[in-house]
C-alpha positions in Angstrom: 124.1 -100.8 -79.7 124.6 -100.8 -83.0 126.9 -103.4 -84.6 126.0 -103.8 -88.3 125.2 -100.8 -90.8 124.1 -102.0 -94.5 123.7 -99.8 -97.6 120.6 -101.1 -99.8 118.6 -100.1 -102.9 115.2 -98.5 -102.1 113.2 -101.4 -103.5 114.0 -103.8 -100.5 112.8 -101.4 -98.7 109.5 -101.3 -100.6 109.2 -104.9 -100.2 109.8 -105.0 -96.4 106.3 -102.2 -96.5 104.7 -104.3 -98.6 105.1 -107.8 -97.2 105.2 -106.2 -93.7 108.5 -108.1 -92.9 110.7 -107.7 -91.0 114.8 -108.1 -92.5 115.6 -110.1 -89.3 115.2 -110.7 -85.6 116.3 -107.3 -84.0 115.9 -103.7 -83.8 116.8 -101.7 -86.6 116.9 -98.2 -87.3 116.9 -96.8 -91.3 118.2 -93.4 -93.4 116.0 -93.3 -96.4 117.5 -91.2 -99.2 115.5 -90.3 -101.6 115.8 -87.5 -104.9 113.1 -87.2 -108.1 110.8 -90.0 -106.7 108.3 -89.4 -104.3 109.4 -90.1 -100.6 109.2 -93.1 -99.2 108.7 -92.3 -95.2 104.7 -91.3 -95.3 103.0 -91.5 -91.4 101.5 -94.8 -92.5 104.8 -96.8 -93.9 106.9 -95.1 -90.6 104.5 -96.8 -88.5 104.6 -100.0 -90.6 108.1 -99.7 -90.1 107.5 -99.2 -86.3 105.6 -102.9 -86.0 108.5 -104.3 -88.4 111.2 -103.4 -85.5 112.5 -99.8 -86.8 111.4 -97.4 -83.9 113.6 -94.5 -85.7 113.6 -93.5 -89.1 115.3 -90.4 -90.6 114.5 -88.9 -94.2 116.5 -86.7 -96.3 116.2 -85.7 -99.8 119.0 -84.8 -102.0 120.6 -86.1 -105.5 123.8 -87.9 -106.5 125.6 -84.6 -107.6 128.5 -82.7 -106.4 128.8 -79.1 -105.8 131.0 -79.0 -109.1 128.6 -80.8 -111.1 125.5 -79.6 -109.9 125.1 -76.8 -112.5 126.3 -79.1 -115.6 123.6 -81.6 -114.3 120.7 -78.7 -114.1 121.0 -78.6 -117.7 119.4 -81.3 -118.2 117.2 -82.0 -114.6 115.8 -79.6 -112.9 115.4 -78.8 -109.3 118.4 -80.7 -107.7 119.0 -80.9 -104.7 122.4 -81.0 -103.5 123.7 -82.2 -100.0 125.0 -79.6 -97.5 126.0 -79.4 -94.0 122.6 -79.0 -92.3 121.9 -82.1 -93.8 125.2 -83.9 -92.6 124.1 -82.1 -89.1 121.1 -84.2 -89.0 122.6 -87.4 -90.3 125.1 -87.1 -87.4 122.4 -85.9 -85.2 120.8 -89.2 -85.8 123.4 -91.6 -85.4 123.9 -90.2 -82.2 120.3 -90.7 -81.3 120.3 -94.4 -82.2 123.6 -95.5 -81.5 122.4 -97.1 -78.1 119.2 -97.9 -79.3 119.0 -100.2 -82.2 121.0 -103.2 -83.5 121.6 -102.5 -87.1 120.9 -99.0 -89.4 119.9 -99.6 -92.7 120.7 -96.6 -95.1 119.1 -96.7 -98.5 118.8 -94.1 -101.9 117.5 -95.3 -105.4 120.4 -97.9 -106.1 121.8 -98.4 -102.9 124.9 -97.3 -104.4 126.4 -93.9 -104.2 124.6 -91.6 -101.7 123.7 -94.7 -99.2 127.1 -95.9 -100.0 128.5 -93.0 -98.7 125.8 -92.3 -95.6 126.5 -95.8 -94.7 130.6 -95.6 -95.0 130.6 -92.8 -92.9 128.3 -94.1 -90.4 130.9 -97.1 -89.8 133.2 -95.3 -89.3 132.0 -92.4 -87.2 130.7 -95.6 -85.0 133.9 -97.0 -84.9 132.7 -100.4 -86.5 134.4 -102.3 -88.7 134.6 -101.0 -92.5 136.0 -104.3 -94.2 132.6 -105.8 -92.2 130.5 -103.0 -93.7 131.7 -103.4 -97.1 131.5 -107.2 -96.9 127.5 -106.6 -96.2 128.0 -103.5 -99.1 130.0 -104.7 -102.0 128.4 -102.9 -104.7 129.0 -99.6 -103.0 130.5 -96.6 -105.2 130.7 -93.9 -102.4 129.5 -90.2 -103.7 132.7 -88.3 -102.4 131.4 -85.5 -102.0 128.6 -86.0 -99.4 131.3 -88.2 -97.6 133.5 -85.4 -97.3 130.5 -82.9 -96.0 129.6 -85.7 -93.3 133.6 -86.0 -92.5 133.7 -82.4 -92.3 130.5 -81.6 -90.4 131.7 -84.1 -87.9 135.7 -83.7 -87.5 136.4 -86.5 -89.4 138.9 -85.8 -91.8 141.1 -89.0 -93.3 142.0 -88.5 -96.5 138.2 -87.7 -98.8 139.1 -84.0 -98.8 142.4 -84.9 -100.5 140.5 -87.0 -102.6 138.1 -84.5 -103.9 140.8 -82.0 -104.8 142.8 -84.8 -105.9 144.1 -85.0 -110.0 142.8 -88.7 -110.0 139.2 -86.6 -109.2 139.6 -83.8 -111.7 140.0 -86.5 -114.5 136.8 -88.0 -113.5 135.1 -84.4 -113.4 136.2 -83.6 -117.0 134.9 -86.9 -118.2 131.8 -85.8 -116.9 132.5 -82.2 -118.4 132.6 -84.4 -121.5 129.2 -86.0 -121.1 127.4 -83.0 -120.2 129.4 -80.2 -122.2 131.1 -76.9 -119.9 
């Protein structure tokens, strides 16, 4: 059963393939975010992952934008991809597949930050584990609030993130970005 869910950068990650090691003594299951960069979860490194103690892996590709940003952002990248609720479907999908079978999930994107921050927030707490435990293994977390509130939403979750979104606190942040990236 799962009792421990970490948020990390994609480079320990890289370093567990390429040393072949394993982060501990246990089973472990991983959610490998990933955006411009090439994915990380080929057939060979899933089954390095396999011999490393990580029987399940699940791989999803999307960037750290919000549906109100995506456009502004588009302007200068191309091709985004931006999270939606098949995507929360199959993170939820997962966690339920897992939930009995591994010891700790591992979620990762670039910096371990924002999109991993928020995979790995919601997974605590749609696993009823501790958060103040999660975030003491996660203190550099910055939780994208938007793919948090899909994942609340997709799952009946709701405490507080859709608020947050339409909150005024929120819509001061979104014209500093308006700022940054012009209307």
């Amino acid at each position: 059963m799962i009792h421990k869910v970490i948020a990390i950068p994609r480079r320990q990650v890289e370093h567990w393939l390429d040393k072949k090691e394993s982060p501990g003594e246990y089973t472990w299951a991983l959610i490998s975010i990933y955006g411009d960069g090439p994915e990380l979860m080929s057939f060979q490194n899933i089954e390095i992952l396999k011999t490393l103690g990580c029987p399940k892996v699940l791989s999803s590709r999307f960037h750290d934008i919000t549906d109100e940003n995506k456009w502004k952002m588009e302007k200068v990248y191309r091709n985004l991809t931006l999270f939606d609720d098949v995507k929360a479907r199959l993170i939820i999908n997962f966690l339920d597949e897992i939930k009995d079978e591994v010891d700790v999930l591992f979620v990762h994107c670039a910096a371990g930050v924002s999109r991993s921050g928020a995979v790995g927030l919601f997974a605590t707490r749609y696993l009823g584990l501790d958060e103040i435990e999660f975030r003491k293994w996660s203190p550099h977390i910055l939780p994208n609030f938007f793919v948090l509130s899909l994942l609340n939403k997709e799952s009946g979750i709701h405490d507080g993130y859709v608020e947050y979104w339409q909150s005024e606190l929120n819509k001061q942040k979104r014209e500093k970005l308006d700022n940054i990236f012009g209307p």
